[in-house]
C-alpha positions, 0 to 999 in steps of 0.5 A, a space after each residue: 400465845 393465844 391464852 396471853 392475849 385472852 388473859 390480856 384482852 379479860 384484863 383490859 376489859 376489866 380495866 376499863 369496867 373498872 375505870 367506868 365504875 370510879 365516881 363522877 365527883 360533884 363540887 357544891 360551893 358551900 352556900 350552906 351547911 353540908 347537910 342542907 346542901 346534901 339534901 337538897 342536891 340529891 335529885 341531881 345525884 340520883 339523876 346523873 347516877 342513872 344517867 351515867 350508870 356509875 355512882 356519883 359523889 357530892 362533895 364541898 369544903 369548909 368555905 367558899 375559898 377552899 372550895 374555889 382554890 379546889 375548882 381552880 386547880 381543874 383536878 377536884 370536881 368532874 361537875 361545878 356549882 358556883 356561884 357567878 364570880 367563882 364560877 368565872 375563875 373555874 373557866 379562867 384557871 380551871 379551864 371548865 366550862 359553863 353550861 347551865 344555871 337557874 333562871 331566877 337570879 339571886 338577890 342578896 339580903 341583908 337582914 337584921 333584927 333592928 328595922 332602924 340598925 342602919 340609923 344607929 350611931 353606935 360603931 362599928 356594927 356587926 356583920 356576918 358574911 358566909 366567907 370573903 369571897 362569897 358572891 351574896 357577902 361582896 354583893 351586900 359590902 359593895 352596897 353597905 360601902 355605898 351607904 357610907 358604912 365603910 370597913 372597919 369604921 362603922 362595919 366590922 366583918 366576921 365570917 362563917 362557914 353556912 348560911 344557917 350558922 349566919 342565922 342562930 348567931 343573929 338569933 342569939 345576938 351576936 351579931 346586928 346584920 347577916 348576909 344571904 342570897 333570897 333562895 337561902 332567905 326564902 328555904 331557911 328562915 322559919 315563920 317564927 324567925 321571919 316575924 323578928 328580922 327586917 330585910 334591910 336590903 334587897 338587892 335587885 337579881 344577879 345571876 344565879 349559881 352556874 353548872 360548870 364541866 370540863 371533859 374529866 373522868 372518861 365524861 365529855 363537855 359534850 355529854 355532861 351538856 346532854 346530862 344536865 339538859 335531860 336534867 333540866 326537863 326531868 322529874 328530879 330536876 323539877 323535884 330539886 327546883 321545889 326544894 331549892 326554890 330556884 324556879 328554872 333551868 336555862 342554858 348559858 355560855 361563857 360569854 354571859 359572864 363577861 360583865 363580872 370583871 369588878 367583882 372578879 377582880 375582888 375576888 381574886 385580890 381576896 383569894 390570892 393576895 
């Protein structure tokens, strides 16, 4: 008797060794390719890794809509980096929680080759946006609408999967304007480039991309605020604001995304209609 509850007693040790071993799964928002976005998240990843002493994996989709599909079932990512409207329906149908975001909000731009591109009368203009539901893309349609360029009169919009595949196709003239956040402006467009596009807006700071954690994977709300706290103030989180050119970290709570229901909205129709 004694030996079956030491075999037992070895093997829920074991199990739950093991269990502390599985990986912290976290899920990026595709704003750019999936190399970039490897490379400039991995400050992060090392940090939680020694944090939390298991291994931790980074992961992302092919799109904006996959990827906000993934976070809305609540089943996918232990942690979530979205950007603000995505991050709303992560809280609303996800059930996770908002924790952390950058202190530098996002400008949307619109960048095109020709300074006077919005003065021409040859219809309907080409733009490429990352996806549908990409916060900068419905940003940037919102203003265009307002100018008068509306859908498929004197705009036509296709999308792609990253913000440098949105560049190399406005290089190669395949399309007369682009849409991007000011981070991905600022990290991804080469002095050769910047001297042959206009910025043909600018929109003024919206909120920046969000942390979002649930209580997941033997991991609580309340430890992955301490995790991403001790990020904020560490070497790694200094290192990743260098790379990412978001400036700082701040905390911020579910209520400081009450003012998004119109773009919400959008993009719910956009997602599930």
């Amino acid at each position: 008797m004694k030996i079956k509850l030491l075999f037992l007693s070895i093997l829920f040790a074991t199990n739950c060794l093991s269990a502390e071993k599985n990986p912290i799964t976290i899920g990026i928002a595709p704003h750019s390719s999936t190399r970039v976005i490897l490379e400039s998240h991995q400050d992060l990843r090392l940090f939680l890794e020694k944090f939390f002493h298991r291994p931790v994996e980074i992961l992302t989709a092919k799109n904006f809509s996959e990827f906000t599909k993934r976070s809305d079932k609540g089943t996918f990512y232990d942690l979530i980096l979205t950007s603000p409207n995505l991050a709303v329906l992560a809280q609303r149908l996800g059930g996770y929680t908002p924790i952390m975001t950058y202190k530098k909000g996002l400008s949307t731009i619109i960048l095109s080759k020709d300074k006077n591109i919005l003065k021409k009368d040859k219809f309907p203009l080409h733009v490429v946006g990352l996806d549908p539901v990409s916060f900068p893309t419905l940003d940037a349609q919102e203003w265009l609408s307002k100018q008068g360029f509306k859908e498929k009169e004197k705009v036509e919009y296709t999308y792609t999967s990253a913000t440098d595949s949105a560049i190399s196709i406005l290089m190669n003239n395949h399309a007369d304007m682009i849409i991007m956040s000011l981070p991905n402006y600022l990290k991804l467009i080469n002095k050769k480039n910047k001297a042959l596009v206009h910025v043909i807006y600018q929109s003024e700071p919206k909120p920046s991309r969000i942390y979002l954690a649930k209580d997941k994977n033997k991991i609580t709300l309340k430890q992955w605020q301490k995790a991403l706290d001790a990020f904020s103030k560490s070497v790694e989180g200094k290192h990743h604001l260098e790379i990412t050119k978001l400036e700082g970290f701040k905390k911020i709570s579910p209520k400081d995304l009450d003012n998004l229901d119109e773009i919400v909205d959008k993009t719910m129709k956009r997602l599930y209609n």
